[in-house]
C-alpha positions, 0 to 999 in steps of 0.5 A: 459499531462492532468489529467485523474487518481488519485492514492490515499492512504487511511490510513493517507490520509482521515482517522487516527485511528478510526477517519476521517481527517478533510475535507476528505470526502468532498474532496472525493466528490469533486474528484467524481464530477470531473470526474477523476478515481480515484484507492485507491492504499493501502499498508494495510495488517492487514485486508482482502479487503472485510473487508476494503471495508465494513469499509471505507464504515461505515466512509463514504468512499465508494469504488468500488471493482475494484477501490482497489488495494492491495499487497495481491491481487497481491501477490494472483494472483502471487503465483497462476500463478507460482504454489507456496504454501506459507508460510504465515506471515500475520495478521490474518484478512488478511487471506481470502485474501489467501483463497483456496491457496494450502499452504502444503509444503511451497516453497515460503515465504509471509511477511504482517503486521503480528503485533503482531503474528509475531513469532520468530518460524514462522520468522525462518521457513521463514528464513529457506526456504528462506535460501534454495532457496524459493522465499522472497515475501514482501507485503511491505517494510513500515518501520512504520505507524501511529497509534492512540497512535503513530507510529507503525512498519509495514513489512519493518524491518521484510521482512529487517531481513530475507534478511539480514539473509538469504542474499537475495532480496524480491520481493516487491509487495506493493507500492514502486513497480512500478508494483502495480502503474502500475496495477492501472493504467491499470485498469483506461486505462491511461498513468502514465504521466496523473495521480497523486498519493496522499499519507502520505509515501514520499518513499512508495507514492511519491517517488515511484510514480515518479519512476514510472512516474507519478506526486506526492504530499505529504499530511502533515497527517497520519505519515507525519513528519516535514523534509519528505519534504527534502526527496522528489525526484525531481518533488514532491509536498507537501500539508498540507492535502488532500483538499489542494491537490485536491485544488493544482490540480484544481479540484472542 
C-alpha cells in the first residue's frame, strides 16, 4: 500500500534535551516538501500541549495543534465521556491539560510522569481507590526516557506498582495503545497499512505500531540502546536517525 501518513515521535527523535538532534530539522522540512501528513504521536506528559507546542516551535519545530496527539487529551476526552472526577498524579506542568475537570471526590485514578512530585501519601490515596473499585488510567507505561545526564524513569514502574498492589490492569492511553495510533490516524483519513511510525522506544513506537498495523522504524537516538534491535517485532525496521529513515522511506 502506498505511503500516505507519518506517525513521528518527538523527544529522542528530533530533539534530546535542551538540543536538536543532528539533521532533524532539515528532515522535517524534507518530510513537509513530500506532501505526507505528518501526526507527532508523543507520550510526554511533564508538559501541558500548549506549553509543547510553543517549545518545539522556539527549536524550530513547528507543529499544527491538530497535528499533536497526546495521552493526556485522550485521557481528558475519556474522563469527560464517562463522567469520572480524577485523581491526578501528574507533573504540574501537565495540569491545564485537566483544566475545568470536576476532580472533588475522586472515583477514578490518572497516572503521568509526575517526576519528582510523586509522593508516597499521593500514590497510596491511588492505591486506595483502585483497590475499591476506581478505574487505574495510565498516560503511559514507558519504563524510562532520556534525559540530559542520563536515562530517567517515566510512568511505567509507577502505574506497574499500583497494578501490583491493588491486583488490577490500567487502561492505557499513551503509545503502545493502539487506541492513540488509531486516533491519529483518523485524523490523516488513512489506513494503518499506508502509514509509518518513526520513534526511539522499540516497545512504545515500533512495536506498538506494528501491533497496530502500521509499518515501523527504530531511529538509533534519544534512549535507543545498542541490542533494542533484537527486541523488534517482526517487520520492524532500524535506522541510525531520523534523516536516515526519511531517507530509507524514499522521501525528499
Amino acid at each position: 500500500m502506498t505511503l500516505r501518513t507519518l506517525l513521528l515521535d518527538l523527544g529522542g527523535v528530533f530533539y534530546q534535551g535542551d538540543d536538536l538532534i543532528p539533521g532533524a530539522l532539515d528532515a522535517l522540512a524534507r518530510l513537509r516538501a513530500s506532501g505526507l501528513a505528518l501526526r507527532f504521536v508523543t507520550n510526554t506528559t511533564r508538559q501541558s500541549r500548549a506549553a509543547l507546542l510553543r517549545e518545539l516551535a522556539g527549536r524550530g519545530i513547528v507543529i499544527a495543534e491538530d497535528e499533536l496527539f497526546t495521552p493526556a487529551a485522550a485521557a481528558r476526552d475519556l474522563l469527560l465521556a464517562r463522567g469520572l472526577r480524577p485523581l491526578l498524579l501528574i507533573h504540574p506542568e501537565l495540569a491545564p491539560d485537566f483544566a475545568g475537570l470536576d476532580s472533588a471526590q475522586p472515583n477514578a485514578v490518572v497516572v503521568g510522569d509526575a517526576g519528582d512530585h510523586f509522593r508516597y501519601a499521593t500514590l497510596n490515596h491511588a492505591f486506595r481507590l483502585v483497590h475499591g473499585g476506581a478505574p487505574l488510567l495510565a498516560l503511559g507505561r514507558n519504563r524510562y526516557f532520556q534525559e540530559a545526564d542520563g536515562l530517567s524513569l517515566d510512568a511505567g514502574p509507577f502505574v506497574a506498582a499500583l497494578e501490583y498492589a491493588a491486583g488490577v490492569a490500567a487502561e492505557l492511553l499513551g503509545k503502545p495503545a493502539p487506541a492513540l495510533f488509531a486516533a491519529a490516524l483518523r485524523a490523516a483519513a488513512c489506513p494503518p497499512g499506508a502509514a509509518v511510525m518513526i520513534g526511539d522506544d522499540v516497545e512504545a513506537d515500533v512495536n506498538g505500531a506494528l501491533v497496530a498495523g502500521l509499518r515501523g522504524i527504530l531511529v538509533k537516538t534519544g534512549k535507543y540502546r545498542p541490542g533494542d534491535e533484537a527486541r523488534l517485532a517482526p517487520g520492524g525496521a532500524v535506522a541510525d536517525d531520523i534523516g536516515a529513515a526519511v531517507t530509507v522511506l524514499g522521501v525528499g
